[in-house]
C-alpha positions as CSV (number, residue, x, y, z in Angstrom):
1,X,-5.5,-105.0,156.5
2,X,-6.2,-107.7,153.8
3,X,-9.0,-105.5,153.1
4,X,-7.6,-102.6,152.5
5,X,-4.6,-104.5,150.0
6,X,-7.7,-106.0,148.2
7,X,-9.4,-103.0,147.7
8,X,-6.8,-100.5,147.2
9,X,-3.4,-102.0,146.8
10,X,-3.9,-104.6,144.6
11,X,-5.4,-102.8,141.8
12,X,-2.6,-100.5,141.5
13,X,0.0,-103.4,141.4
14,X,-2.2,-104.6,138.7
15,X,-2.3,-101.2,136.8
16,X,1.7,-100.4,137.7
17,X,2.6,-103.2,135.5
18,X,1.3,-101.7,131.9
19,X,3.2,-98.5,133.2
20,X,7.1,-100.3,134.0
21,X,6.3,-102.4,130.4
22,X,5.8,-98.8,128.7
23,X,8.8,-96.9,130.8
24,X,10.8,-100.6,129.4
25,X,9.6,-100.4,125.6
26,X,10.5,-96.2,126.1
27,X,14.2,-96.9,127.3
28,X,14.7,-99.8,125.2
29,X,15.4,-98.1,121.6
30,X,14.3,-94.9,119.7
31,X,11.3,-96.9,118.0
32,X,10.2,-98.1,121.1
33,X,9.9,-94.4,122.6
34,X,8.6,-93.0,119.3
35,X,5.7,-95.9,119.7
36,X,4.9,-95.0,123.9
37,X,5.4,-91.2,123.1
38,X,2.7,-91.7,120.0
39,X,0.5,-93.9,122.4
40,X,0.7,-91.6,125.0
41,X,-0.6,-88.4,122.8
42,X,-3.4,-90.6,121.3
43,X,-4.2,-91.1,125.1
44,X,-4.6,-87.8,125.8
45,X,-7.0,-87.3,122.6
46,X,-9.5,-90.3,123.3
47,X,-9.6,-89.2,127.4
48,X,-10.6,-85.8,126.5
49,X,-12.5,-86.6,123.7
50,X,-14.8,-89.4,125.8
51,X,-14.9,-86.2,128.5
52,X,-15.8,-83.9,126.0
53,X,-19.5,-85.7,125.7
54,X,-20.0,-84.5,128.9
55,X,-18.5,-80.9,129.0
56,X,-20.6,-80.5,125.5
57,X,-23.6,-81.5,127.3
58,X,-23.0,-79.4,130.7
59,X,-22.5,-76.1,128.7
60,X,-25.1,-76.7,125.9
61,X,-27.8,-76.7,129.7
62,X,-26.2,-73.6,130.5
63,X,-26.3,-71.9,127.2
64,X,-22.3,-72.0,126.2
65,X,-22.3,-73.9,123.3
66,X,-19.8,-72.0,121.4
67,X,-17.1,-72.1,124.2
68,X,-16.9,-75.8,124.3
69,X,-14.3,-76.1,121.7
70,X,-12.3,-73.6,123.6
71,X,-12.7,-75.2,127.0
72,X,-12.0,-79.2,125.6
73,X,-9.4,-77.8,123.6
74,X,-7.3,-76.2,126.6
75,X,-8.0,-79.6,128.5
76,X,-6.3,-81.5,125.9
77,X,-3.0,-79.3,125.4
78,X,-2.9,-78.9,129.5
79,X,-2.8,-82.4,129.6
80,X,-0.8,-83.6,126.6
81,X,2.0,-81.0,126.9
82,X,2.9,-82.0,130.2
83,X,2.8,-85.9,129.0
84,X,4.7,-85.0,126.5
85,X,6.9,-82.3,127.2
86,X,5.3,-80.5,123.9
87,X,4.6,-76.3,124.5
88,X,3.2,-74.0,122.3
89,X,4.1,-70.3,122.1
90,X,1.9,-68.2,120.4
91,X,2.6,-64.3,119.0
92,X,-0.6,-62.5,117.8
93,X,-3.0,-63.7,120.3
94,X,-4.4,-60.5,120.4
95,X,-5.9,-60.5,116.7
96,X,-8.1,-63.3,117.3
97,X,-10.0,-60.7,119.5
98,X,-10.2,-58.4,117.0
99,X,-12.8,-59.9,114.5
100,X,-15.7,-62.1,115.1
101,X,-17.6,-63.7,113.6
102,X,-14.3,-65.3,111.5
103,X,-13.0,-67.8,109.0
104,X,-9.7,-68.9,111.2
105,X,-7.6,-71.2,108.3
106,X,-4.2,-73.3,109.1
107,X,-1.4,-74.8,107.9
108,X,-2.2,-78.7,108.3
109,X,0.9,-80.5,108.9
110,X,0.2,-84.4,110.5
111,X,-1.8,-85.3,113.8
112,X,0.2,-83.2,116.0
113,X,-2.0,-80.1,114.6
114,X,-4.7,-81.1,117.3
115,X,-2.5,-80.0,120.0
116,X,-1.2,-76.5,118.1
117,X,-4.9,-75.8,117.6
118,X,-5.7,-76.8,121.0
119,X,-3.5,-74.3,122.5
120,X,-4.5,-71.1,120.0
121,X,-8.6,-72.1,119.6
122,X,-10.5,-69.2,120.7
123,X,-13.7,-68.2,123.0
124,X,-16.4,-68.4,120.7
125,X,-15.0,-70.7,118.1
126,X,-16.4,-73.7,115.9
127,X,-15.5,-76.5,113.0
128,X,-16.3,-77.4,109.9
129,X,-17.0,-81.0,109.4
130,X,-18.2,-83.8,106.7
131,X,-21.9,-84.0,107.4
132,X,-21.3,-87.9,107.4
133,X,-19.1,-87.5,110.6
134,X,-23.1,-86.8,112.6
135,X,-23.2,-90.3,112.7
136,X,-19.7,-91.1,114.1
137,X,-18.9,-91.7,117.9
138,X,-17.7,-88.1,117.4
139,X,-21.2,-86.9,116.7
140,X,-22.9,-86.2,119.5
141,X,-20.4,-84.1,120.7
142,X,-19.4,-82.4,117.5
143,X,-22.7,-81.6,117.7
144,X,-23.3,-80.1,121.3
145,X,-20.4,-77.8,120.7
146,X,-22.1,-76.3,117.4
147,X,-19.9,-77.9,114.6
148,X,-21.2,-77.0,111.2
149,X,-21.6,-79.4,108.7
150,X,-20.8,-79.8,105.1
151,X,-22.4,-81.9,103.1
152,X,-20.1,-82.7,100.3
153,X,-21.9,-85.2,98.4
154,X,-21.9,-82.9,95.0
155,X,-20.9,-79.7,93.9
156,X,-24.3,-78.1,94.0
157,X,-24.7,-79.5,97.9
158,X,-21.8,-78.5,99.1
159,X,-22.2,-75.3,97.5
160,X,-25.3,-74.6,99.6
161,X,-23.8,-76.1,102.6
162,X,-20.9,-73.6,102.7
163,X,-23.6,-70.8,102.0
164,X,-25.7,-72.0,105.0
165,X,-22.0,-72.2,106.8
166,X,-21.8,-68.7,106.5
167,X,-24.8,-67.4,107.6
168,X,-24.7,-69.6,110.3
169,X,-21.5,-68.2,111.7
170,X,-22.5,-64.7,111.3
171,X,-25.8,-65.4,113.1
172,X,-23.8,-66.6,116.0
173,X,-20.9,-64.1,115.4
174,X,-18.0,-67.3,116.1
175,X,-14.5,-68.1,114.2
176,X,-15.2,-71.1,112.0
177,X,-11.9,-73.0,111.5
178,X,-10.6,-74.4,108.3
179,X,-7.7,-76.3,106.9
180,X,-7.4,-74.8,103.6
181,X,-5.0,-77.3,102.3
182,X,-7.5,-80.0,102.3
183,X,-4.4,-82.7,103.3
184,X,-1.5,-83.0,105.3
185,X,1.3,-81.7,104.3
186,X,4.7,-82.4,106.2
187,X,8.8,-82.5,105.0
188,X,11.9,-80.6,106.2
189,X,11.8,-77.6,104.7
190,X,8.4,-75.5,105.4
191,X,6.1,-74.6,102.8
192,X,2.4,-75.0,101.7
193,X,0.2,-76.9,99.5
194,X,-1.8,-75.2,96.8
195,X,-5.1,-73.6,98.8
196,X,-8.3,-75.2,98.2
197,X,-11.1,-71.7,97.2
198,X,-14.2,-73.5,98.7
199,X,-13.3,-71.9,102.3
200,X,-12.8,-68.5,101.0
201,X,-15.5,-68.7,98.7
202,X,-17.2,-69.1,102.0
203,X,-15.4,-65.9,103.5
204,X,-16.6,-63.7,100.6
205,X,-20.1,-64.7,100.5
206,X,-20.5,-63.9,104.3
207,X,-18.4,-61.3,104.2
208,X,-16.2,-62.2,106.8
209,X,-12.4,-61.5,107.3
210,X,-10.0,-64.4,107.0
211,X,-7.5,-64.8,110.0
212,X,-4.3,-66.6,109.5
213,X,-3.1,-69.1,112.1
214,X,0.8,-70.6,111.5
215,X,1.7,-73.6,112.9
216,X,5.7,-73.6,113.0
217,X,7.3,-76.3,110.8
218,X,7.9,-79.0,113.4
219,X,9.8,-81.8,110.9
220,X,12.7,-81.5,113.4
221,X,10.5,-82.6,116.4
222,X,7.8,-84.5,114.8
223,X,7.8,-87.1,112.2
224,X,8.0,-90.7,111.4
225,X,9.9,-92.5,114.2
226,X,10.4,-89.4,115.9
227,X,8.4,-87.5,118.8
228,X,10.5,-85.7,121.1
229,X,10.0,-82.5,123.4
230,X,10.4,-78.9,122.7
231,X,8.8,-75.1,122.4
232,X,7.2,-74.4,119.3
233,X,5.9,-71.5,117.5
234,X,2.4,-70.1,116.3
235,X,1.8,-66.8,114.7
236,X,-1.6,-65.5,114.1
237,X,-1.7,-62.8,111.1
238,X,-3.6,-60.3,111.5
239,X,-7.1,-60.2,109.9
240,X,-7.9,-59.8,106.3
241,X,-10.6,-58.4,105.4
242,X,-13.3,-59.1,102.4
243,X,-15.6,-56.9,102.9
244,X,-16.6,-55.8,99.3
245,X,-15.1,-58.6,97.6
246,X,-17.2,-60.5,95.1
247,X,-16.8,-64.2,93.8
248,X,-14.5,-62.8,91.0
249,X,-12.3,-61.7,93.7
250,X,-12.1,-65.1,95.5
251,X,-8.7,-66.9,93.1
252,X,-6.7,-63.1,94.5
253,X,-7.7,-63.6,98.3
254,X,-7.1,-67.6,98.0
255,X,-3.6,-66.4,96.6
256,X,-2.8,-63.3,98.7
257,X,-3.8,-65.7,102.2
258,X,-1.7,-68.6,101.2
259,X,1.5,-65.7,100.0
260,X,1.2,-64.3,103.7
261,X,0.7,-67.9,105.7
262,X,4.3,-68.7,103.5
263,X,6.1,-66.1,104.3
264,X,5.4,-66.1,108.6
265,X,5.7,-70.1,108.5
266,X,9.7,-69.9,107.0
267,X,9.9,-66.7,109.3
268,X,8.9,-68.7,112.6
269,X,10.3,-72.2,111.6
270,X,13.9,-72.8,112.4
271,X,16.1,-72.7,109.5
272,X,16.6,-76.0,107.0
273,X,20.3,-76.3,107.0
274,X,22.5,-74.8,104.3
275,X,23.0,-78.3,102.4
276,X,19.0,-78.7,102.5
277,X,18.5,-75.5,101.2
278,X,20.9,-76.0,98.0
279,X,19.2,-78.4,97.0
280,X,15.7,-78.1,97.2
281,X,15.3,-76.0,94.0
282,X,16.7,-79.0,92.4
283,X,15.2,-81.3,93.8
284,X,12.0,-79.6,92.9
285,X,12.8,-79.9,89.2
286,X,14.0,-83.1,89.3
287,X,17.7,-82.3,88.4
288,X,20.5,-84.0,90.1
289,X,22.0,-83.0,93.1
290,X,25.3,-82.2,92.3
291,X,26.2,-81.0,88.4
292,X,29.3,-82.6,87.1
293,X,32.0,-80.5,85.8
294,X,32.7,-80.9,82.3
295,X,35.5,-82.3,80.7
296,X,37.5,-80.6,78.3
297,X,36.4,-83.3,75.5
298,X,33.0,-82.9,76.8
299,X,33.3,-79.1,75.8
300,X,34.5,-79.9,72.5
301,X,31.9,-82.9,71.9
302,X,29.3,-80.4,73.0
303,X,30.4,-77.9,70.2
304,X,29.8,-80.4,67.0
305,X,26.6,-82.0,68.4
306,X,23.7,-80.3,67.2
307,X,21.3,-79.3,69.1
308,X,17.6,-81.2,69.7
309,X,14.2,-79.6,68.2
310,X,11.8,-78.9,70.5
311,X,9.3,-80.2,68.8
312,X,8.5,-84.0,70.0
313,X,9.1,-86.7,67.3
314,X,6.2,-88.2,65.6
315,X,4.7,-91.3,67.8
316,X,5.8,-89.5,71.2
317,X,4.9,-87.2,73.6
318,X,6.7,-83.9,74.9
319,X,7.0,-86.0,78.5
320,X,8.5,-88.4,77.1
321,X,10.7,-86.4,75.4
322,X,11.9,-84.4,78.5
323,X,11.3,-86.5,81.7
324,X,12.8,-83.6,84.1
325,X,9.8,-81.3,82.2
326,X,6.7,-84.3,83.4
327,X,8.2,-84.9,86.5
328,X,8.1,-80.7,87.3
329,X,4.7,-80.6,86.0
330,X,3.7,-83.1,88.2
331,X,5.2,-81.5,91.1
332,X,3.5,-78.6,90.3
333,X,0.4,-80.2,89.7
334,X,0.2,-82.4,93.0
335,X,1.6,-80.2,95.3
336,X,4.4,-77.6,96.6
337,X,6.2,-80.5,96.8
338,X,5.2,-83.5,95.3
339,X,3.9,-85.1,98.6
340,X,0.4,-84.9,99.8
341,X,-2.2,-87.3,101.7
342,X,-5.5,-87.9,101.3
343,X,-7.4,-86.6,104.2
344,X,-11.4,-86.2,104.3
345,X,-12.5,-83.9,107.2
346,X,-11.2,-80.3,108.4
347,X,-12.1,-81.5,112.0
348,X,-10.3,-80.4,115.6
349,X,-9.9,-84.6,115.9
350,X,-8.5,-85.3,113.4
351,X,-7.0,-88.5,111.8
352,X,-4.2,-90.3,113.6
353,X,-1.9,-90.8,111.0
354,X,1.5,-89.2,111.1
């Protein structure tokens, strides 16, 4: 009997004490349950991920490369939605039957796009990574399950990279997936960041149709200090095709993809509230909130005082002139928004940040 505690029962007295400190730290306070929720999801990712060596190697033997995305992706979202309490539904399932080979592009919201892509990634499916990323602990497997790599040391490389991309794909007739955006992009109300062309350049030069996959706006579930449970929504578009497109056509397609991705992610997010919605155009231009009414001595004082020129004075510039004008071109500069990250790889793991 001692034997048998030694062996068996002690070790999981040892290993049910990290668990009741976790349930504690969960009950204790909403930080603490954002903090066990987040560690529980990144989890998940590194189990599969360290799994995934394998299943890349045991399918590479056998001669299914291409599915192993499909298969370690399904192994993460059956495991981290039931951790979590996180599920996916997905409308248009169906188109990502209808074309291969395929340039499959996203909206890229934070790290909880893993598990969204997990649960719509296809049979037959790869990524696009930083050629850099061969030599990271994700290597070897990114490499097993047929990952193509960009190298994206200068223009002229990664020109030729993305040209090799595409013939690759087509010569293995797979989806290749994409985050268009380049960087995470995440608020309250949905909307997109300006489309980078270097993945539909791709599209045309293969001639490959481009199929949209929408990730619902998931602010309301997902965000800092907040990770809670819930059914979300992912649409794929039907495919558009470029067949007969040339490079001059690329700016219209990078345009017409990001117009239709808009439109589906405010049709399948749940609605900002009505005080959000008033005012985000003014928030965009970097008006105030709420206008003040007028007085009547305001009226009157506005009548006698003339008017402004346009032009800027001598020995200062038109921003400084009109602050709300630089601080909308900025906006419109940086992003939809004003708020983008930094994010180097259009990878299925991708980083952790929120």
């Amino acid at each position: 009997m001692s034997f048998l505690f030694a062996c068996l029962i002690k070790p999981l007295a040892y290993l049910s004490l990290p668990i009741l400190l976790a349930r504690y730290i969960h009950d204790a306070s909403p930080a603490g349950r954002y903090y066990v929720r987040v560690g529980i999801y990144l989890g998940c990712l590194s189990l599969v991920s360290t799994a995934g060596v394998f299943i890349a190697a045991g399918m590479s033997l056998i001669g299914r490369r291409d599915d192993v995305n499909f298969v370690v992706a399904r192994c993460f979202y059956a495991l981290a939605s039931r951790a979590l309490d996180i599920h996916v539904e997905i409308e248009g399932e169906e188109h990502l039957q209808e074309a291969r080979p395929a340039l499959m592009v996203s909206n890229h919201q934070s790290m909880l796009d893993v598990l969204f892509l997990a649960r719509s990634f296809p049979r037959q499916a790869s990524i696009m990574a930083k050629k850099e990323l061969q030599w990271s602990p994700l290597g070897p497997w990114m490499y097993m399950s047929g990952a193509v790599f960009i190298d994206r040391g200068n223009h002229a490389r990664a020109q030729r990279s993305l040209e090799a991309a595409g013939e690759e794909i087509k010569r293995r007739g797979v989806f290749l997936h994409i985050f268009p955006e380049g960087t995470r992009h995440m608020q309250e109300a949905p909307g997109l960041l300006p489309f980078k062309k270097g993945a539909f350049n791709l599209a045309v030069q293969a001639q490959i149709p481009v199929v949209p996959v929408v990730f619902e706006n998931y602010w309301r579930g997902y965000r800092s200090g907040v990770l809670g449970t819930g059914t979300f929504k992912v649409r794929v578009l039907p495919p558009i095709p470029t067949a007969g497109l040339s490079k001059d056509d690329v700016a219209d397609l990078t345009t017409r993809v990001r117009d239709t991705m808009l439109e589906a992610l405010r049709d399948i997010s749940v609605p900002v509230p009505a005080e959000v919605k008033a005012d985000e155009p003014l928030a965009k231009t970097g008006l105030p909130a709420k206008e003040e009414v007028p007085s009547e001595a305001s009226k009157s004082a506005e009548q006698v005082v003339p008017v402004p020129s346009a032009e800027p004075s001598e020995g200062s510039s038109s921003e400084a002139a009109s602050p709300d004008l630089h601080r909308s071109r900025t906006l419109k500069e940086g992003s939809e928004y004003g708020a983008e990250t930094d994010d180097e790889g259009n990878v299925l793991i991708g980083r952790t940040g929120a």
